[in-house]
N, C-alpha and C positions, 0 to 999 in steps of 0.2 A: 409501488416498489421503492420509488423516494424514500417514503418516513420508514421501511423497515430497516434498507441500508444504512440512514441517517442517524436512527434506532441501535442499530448494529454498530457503528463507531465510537457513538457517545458509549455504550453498553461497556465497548472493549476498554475506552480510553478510563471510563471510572473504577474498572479492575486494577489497573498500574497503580500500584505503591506513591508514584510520586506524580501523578496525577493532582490539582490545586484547582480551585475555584475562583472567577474572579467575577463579580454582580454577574449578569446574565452568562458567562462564560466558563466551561470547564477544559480545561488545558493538558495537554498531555504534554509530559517532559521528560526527556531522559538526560538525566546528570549526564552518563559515560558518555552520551553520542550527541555531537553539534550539529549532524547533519537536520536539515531543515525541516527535510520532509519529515521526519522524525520525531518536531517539536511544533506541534499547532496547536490551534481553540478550534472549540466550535461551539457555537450558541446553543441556546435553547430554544426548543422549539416554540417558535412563533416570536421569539425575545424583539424588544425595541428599545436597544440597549440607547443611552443617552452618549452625550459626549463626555462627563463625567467617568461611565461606565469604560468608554474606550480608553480614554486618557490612562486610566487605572491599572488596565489589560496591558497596554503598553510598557507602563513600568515597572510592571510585575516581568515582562519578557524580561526587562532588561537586565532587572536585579538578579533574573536566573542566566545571565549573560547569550541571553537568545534572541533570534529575529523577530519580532511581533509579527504574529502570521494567521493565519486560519484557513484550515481548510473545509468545506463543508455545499451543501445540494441550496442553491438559492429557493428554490422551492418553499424549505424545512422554515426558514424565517428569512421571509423576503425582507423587513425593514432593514435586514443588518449591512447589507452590500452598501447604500446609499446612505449609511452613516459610516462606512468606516472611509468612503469615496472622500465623504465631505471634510475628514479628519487625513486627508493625505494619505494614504493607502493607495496602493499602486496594482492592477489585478495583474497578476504573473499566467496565469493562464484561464482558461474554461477549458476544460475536456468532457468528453461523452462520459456518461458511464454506460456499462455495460451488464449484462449478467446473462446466466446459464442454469437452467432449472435442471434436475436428475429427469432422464429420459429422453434432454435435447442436445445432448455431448455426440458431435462427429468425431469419426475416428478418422486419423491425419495419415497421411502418406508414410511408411515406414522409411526408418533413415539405417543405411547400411551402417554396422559398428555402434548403434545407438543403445546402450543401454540405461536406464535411469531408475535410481534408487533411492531409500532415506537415507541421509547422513544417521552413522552409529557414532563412528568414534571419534576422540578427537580431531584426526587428522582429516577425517573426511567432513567434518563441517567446517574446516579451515581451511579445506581447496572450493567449496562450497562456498563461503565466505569471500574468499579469491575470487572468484570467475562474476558476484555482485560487484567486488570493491571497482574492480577495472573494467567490469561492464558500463558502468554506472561514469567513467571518465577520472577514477580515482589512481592515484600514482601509492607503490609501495605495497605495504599487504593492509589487509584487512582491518577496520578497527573494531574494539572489541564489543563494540553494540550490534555489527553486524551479524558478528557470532552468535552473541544472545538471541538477539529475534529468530534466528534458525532454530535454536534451541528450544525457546519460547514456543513455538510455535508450534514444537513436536509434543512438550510437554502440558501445553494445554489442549489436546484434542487436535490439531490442527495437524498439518503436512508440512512436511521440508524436504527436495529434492537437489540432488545432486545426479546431473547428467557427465557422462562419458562416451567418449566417441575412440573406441581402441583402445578403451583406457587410460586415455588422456581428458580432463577436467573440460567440458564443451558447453554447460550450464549449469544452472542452479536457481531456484526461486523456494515459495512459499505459498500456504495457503494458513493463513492465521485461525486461528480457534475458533469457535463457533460463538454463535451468541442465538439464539431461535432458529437455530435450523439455518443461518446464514452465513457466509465466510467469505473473506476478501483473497483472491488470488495476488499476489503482490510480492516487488524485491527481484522478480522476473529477468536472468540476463542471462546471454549467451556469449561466449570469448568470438573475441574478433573473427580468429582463423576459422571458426565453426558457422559463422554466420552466411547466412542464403542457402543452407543446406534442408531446412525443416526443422533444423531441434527445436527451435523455439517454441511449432508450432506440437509439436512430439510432448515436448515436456509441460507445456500448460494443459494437453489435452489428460497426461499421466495426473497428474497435479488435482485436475477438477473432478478425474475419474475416482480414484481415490480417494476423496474428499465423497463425494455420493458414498461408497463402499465403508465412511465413517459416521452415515447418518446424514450427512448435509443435504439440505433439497435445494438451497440456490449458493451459487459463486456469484461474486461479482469481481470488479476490476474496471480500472483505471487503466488504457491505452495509450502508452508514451505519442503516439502522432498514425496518421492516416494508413502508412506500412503496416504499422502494429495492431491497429485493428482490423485492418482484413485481413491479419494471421488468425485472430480471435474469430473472427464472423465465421471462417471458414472452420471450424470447428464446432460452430454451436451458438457461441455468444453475441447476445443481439443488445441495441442502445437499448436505455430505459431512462435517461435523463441525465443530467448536466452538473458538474460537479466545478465549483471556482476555488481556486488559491489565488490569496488575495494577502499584500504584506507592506510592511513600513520599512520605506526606505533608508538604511541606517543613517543617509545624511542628512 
């Protein structure tokens, strides 16, 4: 399950327009959006990139005014952790990863007032866009890479949800395009006042479900912390391995 998610990121990341290569490294980038998670490498599989090779990577972030970063399954090319260690690289996290095959999706508790659907028009991928921007700890509205990736993500195959509770904006996430039958559920957030109700767990189960119903036979995802994924486990989705974000410190 490693190399096919592993497989599945590089897959997505080499479809982006502005997507660049760097020796052993291909980089996803987006001009419009600085957010980080937004803007990573991931190696090649089985890569033993040199200190040359990283030094390169580095300046290559920087000339695109970004954070040298990467995210990726230590697994996929274990030498690359313990050379970017040795080059000052700082690991920002390890998370589980997780996934969900079609025929192992639980159905979650019904939430009074809950209803969730695709963003169509402008306005509703822009409250859509809202309920990530301030999920996620961002002040103001939305930027507009937020909005794309929703977009993005309807027009390649993939899902975008927007939840409502009374018809008031209570979440919103994503499940990105496919690539072999595989898709990331991601961008996942619920407005403060909505939270400990279930939507979370409503809407990623609508999310994965839908995503089956478009062809896909695994989801996966990345679980923000220990809460979050026993919203996930409780509907279906079980670990399957280890995924690090690892990054240079701008000082």
């Amino acid at each position: 399950m490693d190399t096919a998610i592993q497989d599945y990121t590089l897959a997505l990341t080499r479809r982006s327009p502005d997507h660049y290569r760097v020796g052993p490294f291909t980089v996803r980038h987006n001009p419009g959006w600085e957010l980080k998670f937004a803007n990573y490498a991931i190696p090649d599989q089985g890569a033993e990139p040199t200190a040359r090779d990283i030094a390169d990577l580095v300046e290559a972030f920087r000339a695109h005014d970004r954070l040298p970063r990467l995210e990726f399954l230590p697994s996929w090319a274990p030498a690359v952790e313990p050379a970017l260690l040795a080059a000052g690289f700082t690991v920002e996290n390890r998370a589980p990863v997780m996934a969900c095959a079609a025929g192992g999706l639980l159905t979650p508790k019904p939430v009074d007032g809950l209803r969730v659907s695709e963003p169509v028009t402008a306005d509703e991928f822009a409250a859509a866009a809202a309920v990530q921007h301030t999920g996620f700890g961002g002040e103001g509205g939305p930027d507009d890479g937020e909005i794309a990736w929703l977009r993005a993500a309807t027009a390649g195959g993939g899902v975008a949800a927007l939840a409502t509770v009374n018809d008031l904006p209570a979440g919103a996430g994503g499940c990105s395009a496919p690539v072999g039958g595989i898709g990331e559920l991601a961008g996942l957030a619920v407005a403060e006042a909505f939270r400990r109700r279930g939507v979370g767990a409503a809407l990623s189960a609508w999310l994965t479900r839908t995503a089956f119903d478009r062809g896909f036979h695994t989801v996966w995802l990345e679980p923000g912390g220990p809460d979050v994924e026993r919203i996930y486990a409780g509907i279906g989705y079980r670990r399957t391995g280890e995924k690090l974000d690892i990054s240079l410190d701008p000082g």
